[in-house]
KEKOLVEX-936456 format. One record per residue (C-alpha): residue number from 1; residue in three letters; y, z, x. Coordinates in pm, whole numbers, plus 50000, padded with zeros to 5 digits. Layout:
BEGIN
<r NUM Ala <Y Z X>> ...
This chain:
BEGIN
<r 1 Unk <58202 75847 91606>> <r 2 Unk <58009 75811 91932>> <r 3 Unk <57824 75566 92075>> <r 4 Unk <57538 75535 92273>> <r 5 Unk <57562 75285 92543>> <r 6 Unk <57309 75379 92777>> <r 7 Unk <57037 75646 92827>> <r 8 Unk <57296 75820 93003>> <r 9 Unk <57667 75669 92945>> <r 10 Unk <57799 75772 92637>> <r 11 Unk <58139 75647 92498>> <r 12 Unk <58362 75761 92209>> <r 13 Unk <58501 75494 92000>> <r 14 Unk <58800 75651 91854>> <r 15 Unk <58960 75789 92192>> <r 16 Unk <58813 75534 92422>> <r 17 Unk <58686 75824 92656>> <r 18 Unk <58340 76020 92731>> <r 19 Unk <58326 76315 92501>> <r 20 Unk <58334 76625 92723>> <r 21 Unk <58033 76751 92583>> <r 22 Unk <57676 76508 92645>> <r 23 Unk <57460 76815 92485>> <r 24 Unk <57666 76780 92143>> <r 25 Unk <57642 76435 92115>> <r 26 Unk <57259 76453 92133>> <r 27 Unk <57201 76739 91914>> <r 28 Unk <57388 76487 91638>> <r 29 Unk <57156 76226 91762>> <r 30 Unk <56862 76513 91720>> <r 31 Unk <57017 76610 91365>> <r 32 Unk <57045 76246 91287>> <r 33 Unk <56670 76181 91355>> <r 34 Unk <56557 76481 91152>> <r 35 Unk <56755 76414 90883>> <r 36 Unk <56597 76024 90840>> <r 37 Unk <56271 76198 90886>> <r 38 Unk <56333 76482 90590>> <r 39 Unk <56458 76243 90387>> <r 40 Unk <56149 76020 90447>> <r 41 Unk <55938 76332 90391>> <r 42 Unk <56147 76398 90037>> <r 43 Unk <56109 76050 89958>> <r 44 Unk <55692 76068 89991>> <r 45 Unk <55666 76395 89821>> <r 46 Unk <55851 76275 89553>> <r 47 Unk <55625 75957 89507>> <r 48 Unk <55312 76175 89541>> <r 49 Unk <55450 76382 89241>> <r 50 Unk <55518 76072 89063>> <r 51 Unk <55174 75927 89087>> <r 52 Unk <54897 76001 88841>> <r 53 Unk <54644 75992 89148>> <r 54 Unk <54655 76378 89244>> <r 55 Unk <54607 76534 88912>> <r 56 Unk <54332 76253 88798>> <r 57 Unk <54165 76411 89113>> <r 58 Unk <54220 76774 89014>> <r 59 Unk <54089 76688 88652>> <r 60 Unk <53809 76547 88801>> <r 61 Unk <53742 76813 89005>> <r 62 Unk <53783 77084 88750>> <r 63 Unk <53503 76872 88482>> <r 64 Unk <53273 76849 88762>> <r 65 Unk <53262 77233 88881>> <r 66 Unk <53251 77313 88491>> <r 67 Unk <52924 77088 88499>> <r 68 Unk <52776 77252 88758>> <r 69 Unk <52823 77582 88622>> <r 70 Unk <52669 77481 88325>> <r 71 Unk <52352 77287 88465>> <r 72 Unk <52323 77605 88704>> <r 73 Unk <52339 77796 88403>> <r 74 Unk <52033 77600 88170>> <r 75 Unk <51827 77590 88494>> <r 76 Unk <51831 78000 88514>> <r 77 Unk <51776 78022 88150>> <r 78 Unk <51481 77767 88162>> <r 79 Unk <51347 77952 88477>> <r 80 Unk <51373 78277 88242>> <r 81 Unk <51229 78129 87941>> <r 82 Unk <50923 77996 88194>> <r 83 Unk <50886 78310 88354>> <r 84 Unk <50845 78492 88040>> <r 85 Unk <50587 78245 87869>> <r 86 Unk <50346 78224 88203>> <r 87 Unk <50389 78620 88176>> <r 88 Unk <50276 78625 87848>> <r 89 Unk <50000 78428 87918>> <r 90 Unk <49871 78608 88166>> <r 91 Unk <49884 78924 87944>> <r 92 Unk <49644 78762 87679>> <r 93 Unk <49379 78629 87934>> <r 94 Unk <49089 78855 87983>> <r 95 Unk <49105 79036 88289>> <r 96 Unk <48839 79096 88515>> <r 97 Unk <48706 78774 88760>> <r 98 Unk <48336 78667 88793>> <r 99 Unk <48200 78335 88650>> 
């Protein structure tokens, strides 16, 4: 096990001596840090599955683009329906201007 006594000094416990290699004992430092931050990561992405917040949101999201298509939908119909009344309207005046 080694042991960090200074920003520079390090000291193994077991032998009593400075390990021989100062880059190995960081990466396991380096490895040590990543592997508290994965298993911080894991530990989020497991609550986030967990919760019922994300796929309320999706649900929500899904309802209100099916709403939209359908009000988008009954306004071009109406707009349709309109078109074709004023059109037919139009047909049955008398044509011709002058008062």
């Amino acid at each position: 096990m080694l042991l960090r006594l200074a920003s520079t000094h390090l000291f193994d416990i077991e032998t009593g001596s400075r390990p021989k290699y100062q880059s190995v004992v960081v990466t396991c430092v380096a490895t040590a840090s990543k592997e508290k931050a994965m298993k911080k990561f894991a530990l989020k992405v497991q609550r986030f599955l967990a919760s019922e917040d994300g796929p309320t949101a999706v649900e929500y999201a899904v309802m209100l683009a099916l709403i939209i298509v359908v009000c988008l939908t009954a306004v071009q119909a109406i707009g349709t329906n309109a078109n074709a009344t004023f059109n037919s309207v139009a047909a049955k005046l008398p044509s011709g201007g002058g008062s």
